[in-house]
C-alpha positions as CSV (number, residue, x, y, z in Angstrom):
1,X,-67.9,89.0,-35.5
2,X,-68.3,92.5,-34.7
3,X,-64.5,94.3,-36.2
4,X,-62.6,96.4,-33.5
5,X,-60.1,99.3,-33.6
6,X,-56.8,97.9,-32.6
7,X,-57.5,93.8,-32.7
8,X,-55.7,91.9,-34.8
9,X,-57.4,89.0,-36.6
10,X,-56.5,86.5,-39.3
11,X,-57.2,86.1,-43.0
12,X,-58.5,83.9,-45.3
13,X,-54.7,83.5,-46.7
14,X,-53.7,82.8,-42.5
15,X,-51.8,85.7,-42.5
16,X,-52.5,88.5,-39.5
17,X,-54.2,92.2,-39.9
18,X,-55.1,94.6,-38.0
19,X,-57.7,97.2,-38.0
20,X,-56.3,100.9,-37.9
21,X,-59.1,102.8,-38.7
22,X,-63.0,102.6,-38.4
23,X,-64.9,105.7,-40.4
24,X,-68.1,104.9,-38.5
25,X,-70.3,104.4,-42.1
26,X,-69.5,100.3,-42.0
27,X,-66.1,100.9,-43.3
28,X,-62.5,99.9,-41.9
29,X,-58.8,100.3,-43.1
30,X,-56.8,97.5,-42.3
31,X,-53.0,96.9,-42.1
32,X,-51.9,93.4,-43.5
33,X,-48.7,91.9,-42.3
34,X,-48.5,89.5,-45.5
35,X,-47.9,92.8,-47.8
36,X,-47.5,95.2,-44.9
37,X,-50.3,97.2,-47.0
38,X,-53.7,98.9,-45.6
39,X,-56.7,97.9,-47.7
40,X,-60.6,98.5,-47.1
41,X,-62.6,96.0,-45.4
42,X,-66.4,96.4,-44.8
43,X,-68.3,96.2,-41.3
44,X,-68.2,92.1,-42.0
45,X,-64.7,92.1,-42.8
46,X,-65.0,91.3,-46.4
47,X,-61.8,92.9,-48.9
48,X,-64.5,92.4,-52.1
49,X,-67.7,91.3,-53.8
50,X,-66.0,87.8,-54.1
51,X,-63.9,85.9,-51.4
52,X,-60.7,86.9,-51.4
53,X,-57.6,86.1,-50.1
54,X,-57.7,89.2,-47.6
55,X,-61.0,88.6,-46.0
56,X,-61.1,88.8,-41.9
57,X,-62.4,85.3,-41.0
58,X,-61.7,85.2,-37.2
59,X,-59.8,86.8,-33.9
60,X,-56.3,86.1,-34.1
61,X,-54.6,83.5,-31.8
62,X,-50.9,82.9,-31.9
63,X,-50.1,80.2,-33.3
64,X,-48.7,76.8,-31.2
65,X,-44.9,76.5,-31.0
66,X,-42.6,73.8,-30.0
67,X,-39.1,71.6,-30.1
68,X,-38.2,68.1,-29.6
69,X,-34.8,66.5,-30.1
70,X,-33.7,63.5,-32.8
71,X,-30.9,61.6,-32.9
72,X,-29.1,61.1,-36.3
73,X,-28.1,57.9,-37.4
74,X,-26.2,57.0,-40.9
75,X,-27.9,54.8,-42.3
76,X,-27.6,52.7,-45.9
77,X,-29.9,56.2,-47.8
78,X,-33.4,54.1,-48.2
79,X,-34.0,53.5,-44.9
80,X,-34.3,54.7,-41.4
81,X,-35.7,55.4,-38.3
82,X,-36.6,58.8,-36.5
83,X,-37.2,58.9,-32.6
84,X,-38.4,62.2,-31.2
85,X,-37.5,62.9,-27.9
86,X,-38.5,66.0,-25.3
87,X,-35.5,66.8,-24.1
88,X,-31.8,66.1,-25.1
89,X,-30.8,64.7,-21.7
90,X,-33.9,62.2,-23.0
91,X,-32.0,61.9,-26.5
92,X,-28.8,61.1,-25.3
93,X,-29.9,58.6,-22.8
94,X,-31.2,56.3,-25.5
95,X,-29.0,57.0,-28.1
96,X,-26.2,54.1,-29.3
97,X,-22.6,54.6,-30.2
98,X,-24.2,54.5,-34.0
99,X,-25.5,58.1,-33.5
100,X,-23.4,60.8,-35.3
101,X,-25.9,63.8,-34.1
102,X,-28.3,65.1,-31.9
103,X,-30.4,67.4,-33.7
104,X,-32.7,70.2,-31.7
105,X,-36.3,70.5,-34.1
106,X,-38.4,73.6,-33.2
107,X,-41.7,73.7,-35.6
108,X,-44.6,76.6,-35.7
109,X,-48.4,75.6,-36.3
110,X,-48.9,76.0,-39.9
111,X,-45.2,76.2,-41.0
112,X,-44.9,73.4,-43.8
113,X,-41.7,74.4,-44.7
């Protein structure tokens, strides 16, 4: 992967960079949206001698994003059942007069929180 002025790529630690800066001798400052710092990269991208958590390992692509809706049930606190749907009108159309909310769930590729 041949680095660029102005791309942004992604790190070994998943985070996003971008390079600001080539000085034409094989090395490249680049800004890092993790610590919002610009460090030194080589012509392959590397941060160090080692692998490290700053190394450019490929072109940046955003990241898939999207939402389905659940209806809440009470249930006994050891057991239940979840049913996504993709839209609310979807939700409340099978729900029963057990539910007690309709919840909207957005999620992120790579968001494990």
């Amino acid at each position: 992967m041949k680095l660029e002025v102005g791309k942004q790529y992604k790190t070994r630690g998943g985070w996003r960079c971008v390079v600001v800066h080539n000085n034409d001798e094989g090395g490249f400052k680049v800004w890092h949206s993790y610590e919002h710092d610009v460090c030194s990269h080589n012509e392959i991208g590397s941060y160090a001698d080692f692998q490290a958590q700053h190394d450019i390992i490929a072109e940046w692509t955003e990241p898939k994003t999207g939402e389905f809706w659940v209806n809440v049930y009470e249930g006994d606190g050891r057991s239940g059942s979840v049913c996504r749907h993709k839209t609310k009108k979807q939700a409340d159309e099978s729900a029963t007069q057990r539910r007690i909310a309709c919840k909207k769930v957005t999620w992120t590729e790579g968001d494990d929180e």
